[in-house]
Backbone as JSON, one array per atom type, in Angstrom:
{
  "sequence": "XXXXXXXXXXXXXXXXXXXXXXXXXXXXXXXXXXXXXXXXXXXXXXXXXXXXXXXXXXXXXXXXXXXXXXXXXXXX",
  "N": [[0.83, -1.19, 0.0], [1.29, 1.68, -1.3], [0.46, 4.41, -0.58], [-0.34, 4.55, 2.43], [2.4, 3.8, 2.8], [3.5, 6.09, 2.68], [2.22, 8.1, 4.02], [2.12, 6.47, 7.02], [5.04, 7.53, 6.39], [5.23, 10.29, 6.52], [4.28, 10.88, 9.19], [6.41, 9.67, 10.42], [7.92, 12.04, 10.31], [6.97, 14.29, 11.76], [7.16, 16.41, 14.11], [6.67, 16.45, 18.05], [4.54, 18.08, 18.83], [3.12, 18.18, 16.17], [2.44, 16.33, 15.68], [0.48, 15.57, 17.97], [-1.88, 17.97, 17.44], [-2.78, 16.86, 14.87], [-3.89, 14.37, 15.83], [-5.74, 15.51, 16.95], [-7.76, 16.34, 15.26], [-11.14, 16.49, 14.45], [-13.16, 13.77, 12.81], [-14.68, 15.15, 10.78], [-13.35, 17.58, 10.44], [-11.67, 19.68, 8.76], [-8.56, 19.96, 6.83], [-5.57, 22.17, 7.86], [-3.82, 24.06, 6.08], [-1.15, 23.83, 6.12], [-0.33, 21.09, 7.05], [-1.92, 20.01, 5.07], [-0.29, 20.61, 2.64], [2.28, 19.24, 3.59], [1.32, 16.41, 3.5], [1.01, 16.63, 0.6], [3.59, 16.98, -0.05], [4.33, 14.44, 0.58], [3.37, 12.52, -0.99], [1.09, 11.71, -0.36], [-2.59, 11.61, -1.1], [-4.61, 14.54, -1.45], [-8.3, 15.96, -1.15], [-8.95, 18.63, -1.98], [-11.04, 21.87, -1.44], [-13.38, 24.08, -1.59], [-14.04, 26.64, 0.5], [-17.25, 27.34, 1.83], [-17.41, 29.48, 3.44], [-15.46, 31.75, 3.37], [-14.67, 31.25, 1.02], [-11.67, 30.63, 0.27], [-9.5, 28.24, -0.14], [-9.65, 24.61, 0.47], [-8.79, 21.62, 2.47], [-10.22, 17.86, 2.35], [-9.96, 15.43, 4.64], [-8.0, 12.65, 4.03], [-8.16, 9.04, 3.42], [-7.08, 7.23, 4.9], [-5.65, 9.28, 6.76], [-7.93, 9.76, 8.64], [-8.13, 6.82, 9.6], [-5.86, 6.43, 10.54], [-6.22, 8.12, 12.7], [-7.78, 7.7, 14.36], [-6.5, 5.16, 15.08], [-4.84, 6.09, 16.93], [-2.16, 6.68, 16.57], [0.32, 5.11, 13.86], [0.16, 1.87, 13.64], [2.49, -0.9, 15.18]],
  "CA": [[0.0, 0.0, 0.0], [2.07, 3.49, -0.98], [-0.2, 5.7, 0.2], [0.01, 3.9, 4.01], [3.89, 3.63, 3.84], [3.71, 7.95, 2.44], [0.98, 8.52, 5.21], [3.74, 6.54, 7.82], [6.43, 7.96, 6.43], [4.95, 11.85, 7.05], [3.94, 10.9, 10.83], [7.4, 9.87, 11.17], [8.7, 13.1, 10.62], [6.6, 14.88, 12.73], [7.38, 16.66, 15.61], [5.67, 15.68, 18.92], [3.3, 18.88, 18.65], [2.64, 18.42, 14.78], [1.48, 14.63, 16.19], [-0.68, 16.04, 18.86], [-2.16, 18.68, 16.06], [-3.01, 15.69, 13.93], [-4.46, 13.33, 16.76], [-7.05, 16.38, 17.8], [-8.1, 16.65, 14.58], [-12.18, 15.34, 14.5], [-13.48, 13.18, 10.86], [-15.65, 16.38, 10.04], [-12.62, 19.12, 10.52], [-10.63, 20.14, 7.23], [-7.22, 19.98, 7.07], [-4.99, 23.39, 8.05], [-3.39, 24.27, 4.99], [0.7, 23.09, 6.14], [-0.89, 19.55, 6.99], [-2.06, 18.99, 3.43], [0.55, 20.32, 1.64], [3.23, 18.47, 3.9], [0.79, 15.4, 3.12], [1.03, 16.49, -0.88], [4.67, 16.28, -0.61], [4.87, 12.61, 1.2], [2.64, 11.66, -1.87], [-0.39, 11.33, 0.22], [-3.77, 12.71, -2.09], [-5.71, 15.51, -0.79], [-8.99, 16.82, -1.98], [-9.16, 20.5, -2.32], [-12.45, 22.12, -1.36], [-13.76, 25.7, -1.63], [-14.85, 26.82, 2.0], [-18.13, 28.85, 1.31], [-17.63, 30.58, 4.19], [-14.32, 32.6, 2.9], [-13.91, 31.72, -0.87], [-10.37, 30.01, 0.79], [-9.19, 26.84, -0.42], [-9.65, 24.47, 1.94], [-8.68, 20.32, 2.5], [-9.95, 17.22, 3.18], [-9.17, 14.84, 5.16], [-8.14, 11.79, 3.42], [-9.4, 8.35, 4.2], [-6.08, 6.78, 5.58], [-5.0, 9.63, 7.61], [-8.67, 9.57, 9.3], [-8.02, 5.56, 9.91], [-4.67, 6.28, 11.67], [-6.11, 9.02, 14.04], [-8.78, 6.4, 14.86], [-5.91, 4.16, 15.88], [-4.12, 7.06, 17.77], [-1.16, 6.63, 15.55], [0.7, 3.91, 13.49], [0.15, 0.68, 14.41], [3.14, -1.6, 15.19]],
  "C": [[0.87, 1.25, 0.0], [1.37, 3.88, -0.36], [-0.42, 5.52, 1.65], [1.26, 4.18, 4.02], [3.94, 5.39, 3.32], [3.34, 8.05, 3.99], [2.68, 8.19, 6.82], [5.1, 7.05, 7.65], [6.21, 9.84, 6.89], [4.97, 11.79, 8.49], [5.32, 10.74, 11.37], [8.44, 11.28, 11.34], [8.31, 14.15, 10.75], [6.67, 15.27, 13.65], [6.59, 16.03, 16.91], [4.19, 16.36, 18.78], [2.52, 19.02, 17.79], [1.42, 17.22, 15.52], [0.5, 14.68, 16.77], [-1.74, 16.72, 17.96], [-3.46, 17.6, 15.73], [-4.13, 15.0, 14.99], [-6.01, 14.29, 17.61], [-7.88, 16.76, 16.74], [-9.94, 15.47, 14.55], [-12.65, 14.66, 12.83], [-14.17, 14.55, 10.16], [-14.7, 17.7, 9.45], [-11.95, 18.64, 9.3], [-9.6, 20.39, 7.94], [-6.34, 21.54, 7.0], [-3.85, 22.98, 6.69], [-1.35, 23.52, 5.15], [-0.11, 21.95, 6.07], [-1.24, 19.45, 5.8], [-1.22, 19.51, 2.81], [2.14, 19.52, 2.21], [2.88, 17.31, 3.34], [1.23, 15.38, 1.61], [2.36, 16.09, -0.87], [4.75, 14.86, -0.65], [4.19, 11.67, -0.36], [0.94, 10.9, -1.39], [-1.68, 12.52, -0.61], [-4.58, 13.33, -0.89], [-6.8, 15.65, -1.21], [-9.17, 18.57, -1.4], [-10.27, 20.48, -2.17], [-12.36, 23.78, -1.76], [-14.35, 26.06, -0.65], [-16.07, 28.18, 1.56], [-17.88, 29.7, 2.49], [-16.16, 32.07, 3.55], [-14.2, 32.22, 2.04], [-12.53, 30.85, -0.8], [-10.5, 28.56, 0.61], [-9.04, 25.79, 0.99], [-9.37, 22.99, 1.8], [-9.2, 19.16, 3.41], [-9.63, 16.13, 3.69], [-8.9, 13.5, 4.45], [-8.09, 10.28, 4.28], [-8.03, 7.74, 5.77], [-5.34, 8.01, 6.63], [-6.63, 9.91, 8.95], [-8.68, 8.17, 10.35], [-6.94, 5.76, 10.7], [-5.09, 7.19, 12.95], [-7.14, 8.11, 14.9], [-8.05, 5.73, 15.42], [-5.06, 5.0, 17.18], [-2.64, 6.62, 17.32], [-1.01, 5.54, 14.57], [0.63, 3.04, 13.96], [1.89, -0.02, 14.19], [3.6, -2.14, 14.24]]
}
């Protein structure tokens, strides 16, 4: 699965506070604009939205980084 070993390979080079960040994030909330384009680099897909409330591009969450905050990180 790339897009699991991208996904693990971004978390690993995460600070502790990025990690925390990440782990407070709920399935409904959009992604803060560093978090998805750190994600775009690792090769992990985003979708792009259009937030009606501001016109501002906005991301979300994709399915595998929802499934890891569910586990409260990488599994073993």
């Amino acid at each position: 699965m790339p897009a699991r070993n991208s996904l693990e390979r971004w978390w690993g080079e995460l600070d502790e506070f990025t990690r925390h960040r990440v782990l407070r994030l709920r399935p409904a909330d959009l992604l803060p604009p560093d978090l998805a384009a750190d994600l775009l680099r690792h090769g992990v897909h985003v979708t792009r939205l259009r937030s009606s409330a501001t016109g501002d591009d906005a991301w979300a969450q994709p399915e595998q980084l929802l499934e890891l905050i569910g586990r409260g990180g990488p599994g073993p």
